[in-house]
N, C-alpha and C positions, 0 to 999 in steps of 0.2 A: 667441591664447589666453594668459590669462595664468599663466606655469610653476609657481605657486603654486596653481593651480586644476589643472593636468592630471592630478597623480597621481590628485586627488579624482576629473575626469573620468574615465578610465581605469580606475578603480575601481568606478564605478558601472554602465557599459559591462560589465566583469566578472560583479559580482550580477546586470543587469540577463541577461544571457548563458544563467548558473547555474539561474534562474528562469526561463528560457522551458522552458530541457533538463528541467527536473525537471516541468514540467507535461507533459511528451510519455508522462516515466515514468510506467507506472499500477499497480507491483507486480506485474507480470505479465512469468514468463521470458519468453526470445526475445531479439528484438531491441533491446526494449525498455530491457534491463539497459545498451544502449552510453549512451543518456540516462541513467538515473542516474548512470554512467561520468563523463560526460561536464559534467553539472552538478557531483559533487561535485569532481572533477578543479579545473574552473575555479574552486571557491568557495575550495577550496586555493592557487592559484595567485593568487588576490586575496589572499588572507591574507600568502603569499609577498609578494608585494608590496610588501602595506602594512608588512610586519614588519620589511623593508629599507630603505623609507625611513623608517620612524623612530626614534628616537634616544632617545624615553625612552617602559616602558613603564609601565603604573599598572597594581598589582597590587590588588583590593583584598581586604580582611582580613574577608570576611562569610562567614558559616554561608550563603546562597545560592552561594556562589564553590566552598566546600572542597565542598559537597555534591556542584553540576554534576559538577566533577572525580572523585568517586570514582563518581559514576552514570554517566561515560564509562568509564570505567577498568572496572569492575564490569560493563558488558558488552561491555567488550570480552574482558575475562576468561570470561565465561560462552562463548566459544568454545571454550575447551578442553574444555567437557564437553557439546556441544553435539551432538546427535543428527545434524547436518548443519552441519557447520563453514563449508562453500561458501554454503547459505542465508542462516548466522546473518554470514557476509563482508558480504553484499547488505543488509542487513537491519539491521544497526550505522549503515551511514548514513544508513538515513531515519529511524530513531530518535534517533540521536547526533546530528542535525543541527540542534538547535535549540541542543544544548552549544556545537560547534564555532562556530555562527555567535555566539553569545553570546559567546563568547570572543575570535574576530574584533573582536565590537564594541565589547567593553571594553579588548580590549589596541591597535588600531591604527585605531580608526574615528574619526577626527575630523570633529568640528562640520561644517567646512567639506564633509565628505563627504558626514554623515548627512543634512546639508538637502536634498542633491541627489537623495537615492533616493529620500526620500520623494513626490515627484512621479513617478519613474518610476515606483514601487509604484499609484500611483492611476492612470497610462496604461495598466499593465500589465494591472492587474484590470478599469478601464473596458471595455478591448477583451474581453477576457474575458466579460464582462458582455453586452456587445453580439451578442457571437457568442452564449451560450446564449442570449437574445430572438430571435435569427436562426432558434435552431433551432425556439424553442416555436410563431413565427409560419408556419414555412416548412414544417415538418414535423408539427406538431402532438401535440409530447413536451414532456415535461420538461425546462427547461434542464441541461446537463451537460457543455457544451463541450468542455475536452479531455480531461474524468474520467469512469470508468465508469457513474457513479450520481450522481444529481442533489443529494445528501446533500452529496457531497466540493466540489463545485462551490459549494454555498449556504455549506458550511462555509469555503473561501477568501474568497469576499464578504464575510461575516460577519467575517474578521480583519481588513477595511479598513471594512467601516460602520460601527463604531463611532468610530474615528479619522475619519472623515467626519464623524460626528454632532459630535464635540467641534470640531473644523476649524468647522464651521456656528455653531453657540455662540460660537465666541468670535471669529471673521468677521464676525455679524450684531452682538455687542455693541458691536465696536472701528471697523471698518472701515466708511464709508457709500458705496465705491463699487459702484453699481449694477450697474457689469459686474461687476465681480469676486461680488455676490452671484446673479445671473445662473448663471454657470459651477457655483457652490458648489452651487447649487440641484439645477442639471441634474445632477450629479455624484451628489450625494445620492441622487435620484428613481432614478436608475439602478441603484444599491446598493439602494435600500431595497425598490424592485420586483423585484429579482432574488432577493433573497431571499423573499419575497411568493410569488412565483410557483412557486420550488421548493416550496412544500408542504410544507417538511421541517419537522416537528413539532419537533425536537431544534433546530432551527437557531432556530427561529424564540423559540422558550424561552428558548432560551440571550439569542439578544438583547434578548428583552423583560426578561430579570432585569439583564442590563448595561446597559440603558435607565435603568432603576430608580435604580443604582449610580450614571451619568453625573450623572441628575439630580437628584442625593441633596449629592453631592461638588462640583458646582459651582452649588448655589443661588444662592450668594450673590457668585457671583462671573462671572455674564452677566445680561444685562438678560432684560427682559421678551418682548420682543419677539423677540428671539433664539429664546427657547426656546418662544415660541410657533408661530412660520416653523416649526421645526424640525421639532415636533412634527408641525403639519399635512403638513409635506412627508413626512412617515413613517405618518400617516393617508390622507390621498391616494393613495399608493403601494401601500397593502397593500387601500385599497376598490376601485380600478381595477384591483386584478391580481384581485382575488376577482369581480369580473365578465366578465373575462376566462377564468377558469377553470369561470365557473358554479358558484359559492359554495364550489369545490371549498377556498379558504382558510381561510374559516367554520367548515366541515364540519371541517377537519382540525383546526381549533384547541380546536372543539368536544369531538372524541375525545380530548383529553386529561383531560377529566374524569374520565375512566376509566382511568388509570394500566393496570391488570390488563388489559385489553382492549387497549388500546392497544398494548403492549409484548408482548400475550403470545406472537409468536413468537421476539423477545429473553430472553424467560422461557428458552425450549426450550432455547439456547444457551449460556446461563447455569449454566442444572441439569449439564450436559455438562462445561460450564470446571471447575465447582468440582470436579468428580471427579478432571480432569484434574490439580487443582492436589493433587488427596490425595496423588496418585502421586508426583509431584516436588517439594515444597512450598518445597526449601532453595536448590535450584540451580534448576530449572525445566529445559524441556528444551532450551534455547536457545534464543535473540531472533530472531525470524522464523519458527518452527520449527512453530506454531499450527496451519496446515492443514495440516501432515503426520503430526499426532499426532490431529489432532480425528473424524478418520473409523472411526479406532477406538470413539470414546463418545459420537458423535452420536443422538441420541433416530430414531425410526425417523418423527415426524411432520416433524422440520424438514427444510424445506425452501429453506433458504436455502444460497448459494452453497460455504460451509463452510470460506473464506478467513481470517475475522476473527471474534474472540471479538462483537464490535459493544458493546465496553465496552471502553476501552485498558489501565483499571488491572486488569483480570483476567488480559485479555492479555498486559500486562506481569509479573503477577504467575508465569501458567504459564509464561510463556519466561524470564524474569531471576532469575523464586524470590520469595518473598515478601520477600528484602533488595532485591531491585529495585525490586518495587513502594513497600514501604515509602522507599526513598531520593525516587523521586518526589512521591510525598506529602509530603514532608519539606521537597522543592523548593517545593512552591505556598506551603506553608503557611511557610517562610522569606522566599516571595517578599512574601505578605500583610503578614507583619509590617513588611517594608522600607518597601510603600506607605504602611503607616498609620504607621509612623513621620516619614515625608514629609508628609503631609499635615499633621501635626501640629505641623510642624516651622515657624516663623516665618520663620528665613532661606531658604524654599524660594521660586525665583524665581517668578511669575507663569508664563512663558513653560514652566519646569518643571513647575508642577502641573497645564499641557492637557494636557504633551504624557504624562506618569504618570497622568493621567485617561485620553488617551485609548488609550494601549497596555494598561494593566492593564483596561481594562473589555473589550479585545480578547481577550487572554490567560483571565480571566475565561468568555468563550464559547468558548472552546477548552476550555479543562477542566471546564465543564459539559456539553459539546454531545458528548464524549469517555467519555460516561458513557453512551451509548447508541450509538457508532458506532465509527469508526478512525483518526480525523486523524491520531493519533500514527507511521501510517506512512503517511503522504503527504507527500511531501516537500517539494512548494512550500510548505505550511503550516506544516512544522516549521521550514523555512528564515525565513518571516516569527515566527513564534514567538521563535524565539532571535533577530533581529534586535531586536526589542519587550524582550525579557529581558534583553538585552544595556544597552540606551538607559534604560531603569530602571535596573540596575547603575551607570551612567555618571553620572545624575542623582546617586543618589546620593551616590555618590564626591564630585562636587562640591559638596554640599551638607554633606557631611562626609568633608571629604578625610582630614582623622586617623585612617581606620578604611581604610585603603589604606598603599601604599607604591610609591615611584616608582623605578623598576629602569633606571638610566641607563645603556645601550649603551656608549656612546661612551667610559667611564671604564672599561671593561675591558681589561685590559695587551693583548689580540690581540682585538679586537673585530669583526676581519675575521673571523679561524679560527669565532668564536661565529657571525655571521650564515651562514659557511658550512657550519658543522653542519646549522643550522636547515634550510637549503634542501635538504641532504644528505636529510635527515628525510621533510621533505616531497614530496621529488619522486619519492622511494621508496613514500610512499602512494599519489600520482597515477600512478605507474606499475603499480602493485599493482589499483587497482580499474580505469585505463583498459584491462590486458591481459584481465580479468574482462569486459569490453565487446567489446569486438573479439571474443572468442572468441565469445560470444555470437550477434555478428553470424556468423562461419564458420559456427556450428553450424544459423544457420537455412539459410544460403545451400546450406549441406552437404546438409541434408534437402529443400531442394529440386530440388536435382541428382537426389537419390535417386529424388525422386518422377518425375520425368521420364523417367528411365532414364540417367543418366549417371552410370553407377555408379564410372569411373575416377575423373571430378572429385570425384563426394560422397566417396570417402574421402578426397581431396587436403583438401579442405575441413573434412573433419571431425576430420582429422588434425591441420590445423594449430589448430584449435580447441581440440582435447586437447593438443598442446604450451603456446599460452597460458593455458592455465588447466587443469592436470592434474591437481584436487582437484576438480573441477564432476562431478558424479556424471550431469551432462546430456548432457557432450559424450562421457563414457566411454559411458551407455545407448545414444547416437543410433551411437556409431561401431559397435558390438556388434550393434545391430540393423541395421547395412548390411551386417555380415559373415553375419550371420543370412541375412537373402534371399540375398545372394550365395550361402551355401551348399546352397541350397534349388533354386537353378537349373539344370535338364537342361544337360546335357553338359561340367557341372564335371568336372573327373579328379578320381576317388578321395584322393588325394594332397590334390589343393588344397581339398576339400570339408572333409578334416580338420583341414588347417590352418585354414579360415577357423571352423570349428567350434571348436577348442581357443582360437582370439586372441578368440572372443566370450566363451567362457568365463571366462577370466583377465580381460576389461574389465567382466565383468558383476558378478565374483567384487571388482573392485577398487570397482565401483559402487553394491554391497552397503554394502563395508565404509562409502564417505562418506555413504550415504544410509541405513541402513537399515530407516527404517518407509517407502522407497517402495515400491508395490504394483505398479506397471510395472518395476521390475526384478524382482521375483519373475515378471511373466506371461511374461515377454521367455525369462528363464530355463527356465522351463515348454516354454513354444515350442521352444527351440532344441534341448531333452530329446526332445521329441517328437515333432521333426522327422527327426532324427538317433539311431533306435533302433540303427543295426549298431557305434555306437561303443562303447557301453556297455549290461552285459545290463540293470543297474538303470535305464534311464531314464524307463522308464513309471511308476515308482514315482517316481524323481526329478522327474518332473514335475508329477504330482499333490500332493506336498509343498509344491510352489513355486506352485500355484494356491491349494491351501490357504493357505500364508503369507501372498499377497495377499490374500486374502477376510479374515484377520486381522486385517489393518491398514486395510484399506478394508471391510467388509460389503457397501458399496455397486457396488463394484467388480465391474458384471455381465460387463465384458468376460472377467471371471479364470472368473464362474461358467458365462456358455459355451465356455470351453475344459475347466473343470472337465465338465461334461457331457456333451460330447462324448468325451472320454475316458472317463467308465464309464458312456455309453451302451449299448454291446455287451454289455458285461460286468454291468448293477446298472439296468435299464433305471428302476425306481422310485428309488433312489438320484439318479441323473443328474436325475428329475423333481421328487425334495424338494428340491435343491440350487438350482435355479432358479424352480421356489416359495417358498423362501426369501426371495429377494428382490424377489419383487412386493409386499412391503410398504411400500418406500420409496417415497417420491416422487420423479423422476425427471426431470430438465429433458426436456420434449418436443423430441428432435435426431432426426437421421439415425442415428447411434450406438448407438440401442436398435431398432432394426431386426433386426438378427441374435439379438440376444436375445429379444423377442418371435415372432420368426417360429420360434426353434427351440422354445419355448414351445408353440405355437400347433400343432405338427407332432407334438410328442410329446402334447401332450393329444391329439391326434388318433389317435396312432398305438396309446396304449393303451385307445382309445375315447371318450373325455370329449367328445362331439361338441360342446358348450354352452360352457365355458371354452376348449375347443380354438377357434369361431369366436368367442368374444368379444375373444381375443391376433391373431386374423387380420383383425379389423375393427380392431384399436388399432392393425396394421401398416399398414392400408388408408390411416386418419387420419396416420398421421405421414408418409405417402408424398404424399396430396394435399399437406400443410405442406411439402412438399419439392417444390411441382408436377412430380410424378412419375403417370403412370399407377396408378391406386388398385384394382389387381386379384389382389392378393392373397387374397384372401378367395375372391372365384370361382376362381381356381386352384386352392386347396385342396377347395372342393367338386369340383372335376373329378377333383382327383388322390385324393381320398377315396370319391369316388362317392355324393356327399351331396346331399339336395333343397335 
C-alpha cells in the first residue's frame, strides 16, 4: 500500500466504523446509548487523526461556516438550562453531528480520502438495502432494517438515491462501458425500489421534488439517453415494487391529494408543539428534551409513540428556542445561496457541478422529508448530511478560494504543544460520551441481575454505572429502585430496612433534581412512601403527592393512576374509580402493561355494581391476555368471583 493512500485508508475504515455503530443507535436508552458512544467516539478519533497529519488547515470565510459554528455552540449552551442536562448530553450529538462531520470535512478531508468513502457509502447503504428486501420478502413487513420505522430507513436510501441518480447521468453521458453501466443500473434499481417499497409518502415527495431539481440543473449538460435509462430505471422500480405491494404505492401516492387527511394525525402533534413552544419560546426546554415535556400537552386522540414532534424545525424550535430553530433556517437558506451561486459560476469544474447537483438535491430531501418526521435525530443521516455539507463547502472554497483562509500548522513557534491541546480536547470528549456508554451498558446488566434475583451483583453493577456517569438520572432511579425491593423483603432487620429506605430516598431526591418532568421517579417515590409507613407519620399523604405529580407530567401514565387508586380505594371508593376513568380516554398501545389497570378497572366497576362497564374492562383483559397467549379467563373468574350469569 502506498504510504500516501494509508492515512486516506485508515480514515475511511474509521467513518466506515462510526457508521455502522450509529445505525445500531436508534434513540432509545439502554444499551443502545454504548453505540452512539461509540460511533461518535470513533468519528472524533478520525477527526484526531486527520487533524495531526495535516499541516495546513482552510478556514473558510462564509455565513454557512460562522452560522454551523454558533448553532453547535448554541446548543451546546442550551444545556445549561436544560430540563435534563444527561438527555440534552445524548442528544447534542445526533443533532450536532452533521456540524461536527462538516467540519471534519472541510478542515482535514482530502480529495484523496473523499473518493474513497464515497464507495463505501454506496456498499454500506446497498447491504442495507438488501437486508430491508430480506425483510419485506421473508417476513412480510415493511423494510426498516436496522431502524424502528420504515420512514428512517427510506429516509437514509433516499440521502444516497439521489447521488446514484446523478452518478447514472453522468456514467451513461461519458462512459460507454457496459459493465460498468450494468453495476450502476443494478445499484440504482436497488435504491430506487427500496424507497418504492417503504410507502413513505414524505420520502417518496421529497425525491420526486429533488428528481425535478436534478433534471432541471443538468439539462444541458448529460445526453439524452442518459436521462432517459435513468428515468425508466426509477419507472420500472416504483411499477414492480407497487405490484409487489398490491397497488399499496399507488394508493399511498394517491393520498397525498389530500394533505388534511393525509397528515391529520401530524396535525394532532403539531397543535400540542405549538403550545409547547408558548411555554418556552427563547430557550426551549433543551435538545432531546421533546418526549419528556410532550406528555404533558398531548391531545387525548393521539396516538402516536410520543418520542418526536414528526417535524424537526418545531422540534428544534421547542428544545433550542426559537434562536435555534431560526439558526437552522438560516443554515439551508445560506446553504441555497452558496449552490446557486456555484452554479452560476463559469469557473466551476464539471466534475464539481455532479458532484453540488448530486449532494444538494440530497440534502434538499433531507429538509423537505424533515417537515413531516425526525431525521434530524438519526444519526447515520445526520453523519451523511454533514459529510454532503462539508464537500459543498470544500467545492466552493475551490472555486473561490478568496472567501477562505489557509491556517498553516507547521509556522507556529510550538506546533507540537498546538496539536497537543487539540488532542488534549478531544479525547476529553471521547471520554466524556464513551463513560456515558459504558455506564449505560452497567445499568442494563444491573437490572438484569435484579430481575433474576442477584441482588448483590445488581447493585455492584448498578453502582458502577452511577460512578461512570453520576448525572444520568437512569442509573440514580434504577439503583433506588433495587434498594426499594431490597427493603421491601421479609427478614431484612429493622436497621438495614432504613438504611436501604433513607439511600433510595437521597438517589430519588438527587433523580428529581436531573430529571424533573420524569413520571417514574415521582411513582418509584410514591412506592417507596408507601411501602415504608413506620418511618414517617406523613407518607400516605407523601405518597399520593408523588402519584399526583406523575399523572402531571404524564396523564397517560396509568401505572401512577393504579397506585393512585389503590391508595384511596378504602378510604374515597368513587374517588379511586374517577381517577382511573379518567384515563380510559386515551388510547393505549395494546401490551401486557395495561393488565393491572384494566383488571383493577374491571373489579371496582364490579364491586360498586356497574355489572356492563365492569365485564366490558374484563373482556379487554381477556383480549390483551389471548395477544399475550396466555389463558383468556379472566372474565369467567370475575362472574364466579361476582356471582354473575
Amino acid at each position: 500500500m502506498d504510504k500516501k493512500t494509508q492515512p486516506a485508508i485508515l480514515f475511511v475504515i474509521l467513518l466506515v466504523c462510526s457508521l455502522s455503530f450509529s445505525l445500531i443507535y436508534n434513540s432509545t436508552l439502554g444499551e443502545n446509548i454504548l453505540f452512539l458512544s461509540l460511533a461518535v467516539s470513533v468519528i472524533l478519533l478520525a477527526f484526531l487523526f486527520q487533524l495531526n497529519t495535516a499541516c495546513i488547515i482552510i478556514v473558510p470565510k462564509t455565513p454557512l461556516f460562522y452560522l454551523l459554528v454558533v448553532f453547535i455552540c448554541w446548543l451546546a449552551l442550551s444545556r445549561l438550562w436544560s430540563i435534563s442536562p444527561f438527555t440534552s448530553d445524548l442528544a447534542f450529538w445526533s443533532v450536532s453531528a452533521f456540524g461536527i462531520m462538516y467540519l471534519l470535512t472541510i478542515f482535514v478531508l482530502r480529495e484523496p480520502v473523499f473518493t474513497k468513502i464515497i464507495p463505501a457509502l454506496f456498499s454500506i447503504i446497498a447491504l442495507i438495502c438488501l437486508f430491508g428486501l430480506l425483510q419485506f420478502f421473508t417476513e412480510g413487513i415493511k423494510p426498516h432494517s436496522f431502524f424502528l420505522n420504515p420512514n428512517t430507513h427510506a429516509a437514509l436510501v433516499n440521502m444516497l438515491a439521489l447521488p446514484c441518480m446523478v452518478f447514472m447521468l453522468v456514467l451513461f453521458s461519458q462512459n460507454k462501458s457496459y459493465s460498468k453501466w450494468a453495476g450502476m443500473l443494478f445499484i440504482g434499481f436497488i435504491l430506487f425500489y427500496s424507497i418504492a417499497i417503504s410507502q413513505s409518502r414524505g420520502v417518496i415527495l421529497a425525491f420526486s421534488i429533488s428528481f425535478v431539481f436534478v433534471f432541471f440543473t443538468l439539462q444541458n449538460h448529460t445526453s439524452r439517453i442518459a436521462k432517459l435509462v435513468t428515468v425508466l430505471t426509477i419507472v420500472v422500480s416504483f411499477f414492480i415494487a407497487n405490484i409487489y405491494t398490491d397497488s399499496g404505492v399507488s394508493h399511498r401516492i394517491e393520498t397525498l391529494s389530500d394533505p388534511t387527511s393525509a397528515g391529520s394525525d401530524r396535525l394532532v402533534i403539531w397543535q400540542a408543539g405549538l403550545e409547547m413552544l408558548k411555554d418556552k419560546p427563547l430557550l426551549g426546554t433543551g435538545i432531546g428534551t421533546f418526549w419528556l415535556v410532550y406528555p404533558k400537552y398531548r391531545s387525548d386522540s393521539d396516538d402516536s409513540g410520543g418520542f418526536h414532534a414528526h417535524n424537526d424545525y418545531l422540534q428544534l424550535a421547542i428544545e433550542a428556542g426559537l434562536p435555534g430553530a431560526f439558526l437552522f433556517v438560516l443554515i439551508i437558506i445560506s446553504l441555497g445561496h452558496m449552490v446557486w451561486k456555484l452554479l452560476k459560476c463559469n469557473l466551476l469544474l464539471p466534475k464539481h457541478r455532479y458532484e453540488l447537483v448530486a449532494f444538494f438535491g440530497a440534502l434538499i430531501t433531507l429538509f423537505l422529508h424533515s417537515l413531516f418526521t425526525f431525521n434530524f435525530y438519526v444519526l447515520p443521516i445526520m453523519l451523511m448530511a454533514g459529510l454532503y455539507l462539508g464537500r459543498i463547502q470544500v467545492i466552493y472554497t475551490q472555486t473561490f478560494p478568496q472567501e477562505s483562509i489557509n491556517f498553516d500548522i507547521s509556522k507556529l513557534s510550538r506546533p507540537g504543544f498546538f496539536r497537543l491541546m487539540i488532542a488534549a480536547v478531544f479525547l476529553i470528549l471521547v471520554t466524556q460520551i464513551m463513560l456515558h456508554g459504558i455506564a449505560a451498558w452497567y445499568n442494563e446488566k444491573g437490572k438484569q441481575a435484579a430481575r433474576t434475583g442477584d441482588l448483590e451483583d445488581a447493585e455492584e453493577l448498578l453502582r458502577v454505572s452511577l460512578r461512570l456517569s453520576p448525572e444520568s438520572d437512569t442509573s440514580l432511579f434504577s439503583l433506588a429502585d433495587l434498594y426499594r425491593q431490597v427493603a421491601s423483603i421479609k427478614g431484612v432487620s429493622p436497621e438495614d430496612k432504613k438504611s436501604f429506605y433513607q439511600q433510595a430516598l437521597e438517589l430519588l431526591e438527587r433523580a428529581r433534581i436531573a430529571n424533573r418532568v420524569r413520571p417514574e421517579t415521582y411513582l418509584l417515590l410514591g412506592k417507596l412512601y408507601l411501602q415504608n409507613p413506620e418511618f414517617d407519620a406523613d407518607n400516605y399523604e407523601k405518597a399520593q403527592k408523588n402519584f399526583n405529580q406523575a399523572l402531571f407530567y404524564n396523564p397517560r401514565f396509568h401505572q401512577a393512576r393504579v397506585q393512585l387508586a389503590l391508595l384511596l380505594k378504602n378510604r374515597d371508593m368513587a374517588e379511586a374509580k374517577r381517577i382511573l376513568e379518567e384515563g380510559l380516554k386515551y388510547n393505549y398501545p395494546r401490551s401486557g402493561k395495561l393488565l393491572d389497570y384494566y383488571s383493577l378497572m374491571a373489579k371496582m366497576y364490579l364491586e360498586m355494581g356497574e355489572i356492563e362497564p365492569g365485564m366490558e374492562m374484563a373482556l379487554e383483559v381477556d383480549t390483551i391476555l389471548e395477544s399475550l397467549k396466555r389463558p383468556a379467563i379472566f372474565s369467567e373468574n370475575m362472574k364466579k368471583s361476582y356471582k354473575l350469569k
